[in-house]
C-alpha positions as CSV (number, residue, x, y, z in Angstrom):
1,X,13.2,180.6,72.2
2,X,16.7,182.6,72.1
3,X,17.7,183.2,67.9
4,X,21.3,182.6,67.7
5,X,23.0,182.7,64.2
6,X,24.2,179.1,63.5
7,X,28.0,180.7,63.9
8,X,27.5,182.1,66.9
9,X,25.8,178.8,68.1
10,X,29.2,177.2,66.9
11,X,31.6,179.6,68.7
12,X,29.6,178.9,72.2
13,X,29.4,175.3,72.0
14,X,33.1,175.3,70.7
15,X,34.3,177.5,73.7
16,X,32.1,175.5,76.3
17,X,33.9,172.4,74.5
18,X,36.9,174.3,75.7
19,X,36.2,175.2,79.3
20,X,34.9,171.4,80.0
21,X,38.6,170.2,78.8
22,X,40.3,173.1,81.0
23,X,37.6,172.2,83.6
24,X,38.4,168.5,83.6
25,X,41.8,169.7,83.9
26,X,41.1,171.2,87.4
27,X,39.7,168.0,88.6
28,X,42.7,165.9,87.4
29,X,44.6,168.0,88.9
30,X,43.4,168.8,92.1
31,X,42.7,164.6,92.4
32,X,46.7,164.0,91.5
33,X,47.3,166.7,94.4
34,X,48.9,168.4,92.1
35,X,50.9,172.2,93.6
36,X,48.2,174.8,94.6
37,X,49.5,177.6,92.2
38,X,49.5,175.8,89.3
39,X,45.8,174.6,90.1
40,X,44.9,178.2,90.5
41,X,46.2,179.1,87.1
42,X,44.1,176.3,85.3
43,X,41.1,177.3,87.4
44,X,41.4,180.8,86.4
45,X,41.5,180.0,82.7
46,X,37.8,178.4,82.7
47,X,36.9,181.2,85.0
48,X,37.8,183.3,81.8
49,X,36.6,181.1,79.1
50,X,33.2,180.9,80.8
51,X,33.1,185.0,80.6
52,X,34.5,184.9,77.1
53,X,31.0,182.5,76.3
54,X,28.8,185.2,77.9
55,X,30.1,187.8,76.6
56,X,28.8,185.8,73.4
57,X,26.0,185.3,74.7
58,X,25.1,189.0,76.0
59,X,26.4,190.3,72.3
60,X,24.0,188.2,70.7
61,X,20.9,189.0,73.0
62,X,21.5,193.0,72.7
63,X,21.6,192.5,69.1
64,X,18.2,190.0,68.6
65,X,16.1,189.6,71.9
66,X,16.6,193.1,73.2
67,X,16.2,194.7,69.7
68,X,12.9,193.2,69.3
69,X,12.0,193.9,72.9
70,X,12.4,197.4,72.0
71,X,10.9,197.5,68.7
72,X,7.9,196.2,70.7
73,X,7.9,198.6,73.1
74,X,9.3,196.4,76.0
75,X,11.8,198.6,76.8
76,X,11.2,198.4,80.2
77,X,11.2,194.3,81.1
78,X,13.7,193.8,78.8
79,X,16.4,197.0,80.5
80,X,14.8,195.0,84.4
81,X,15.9,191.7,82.4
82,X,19.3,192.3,81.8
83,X,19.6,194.4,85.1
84,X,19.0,191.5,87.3
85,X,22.1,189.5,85.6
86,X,24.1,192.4,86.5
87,X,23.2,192.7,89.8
88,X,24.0,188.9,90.5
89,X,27.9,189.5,90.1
């Protein structure tokens, strides 16, 4: 289980809130055929808020569940933990 301060809990579900509307957006869009560039545009901004939420994310995981992986002398697993999300991109 992940500890996330209730605020921070709030700022992600409030940004997700966000990038569903912008993402709902796209689909209305692209359904009323609307022009190509404008699509893009509205595409790129969830692309943006959903790296603004894990950036959120990764903050808050350095500062609980890597600080206690390291206190506990899991500094290995959890450096191999985050180096895998990396590596996805």
């Amino acid at each position: 289980m992940a500890y996330r301060p209730k605020d921070t809990q709030e700022r992600i579900i409030h940004r997700l809130k966000i990038a569903r509307g912008q993402l709902d957006a796209v689909i209305k869009m692209v359904v009323e055929d609307k022009y190509c560039i404008d699509v893009i545009h509205q595409s790129k901004a969830v692309q943006e808020a959903l790296k603004q939420i894990d950036n959120i994310m990764l903050e808050n995981h350095l500062q609980t569940c890597v600080g206690d992986s390291f206190k506990s002398g899991n500094q290995k697993k959890a450096t191999e933990e985050l180096m895998r999300v990396f590596r996805k991109n």
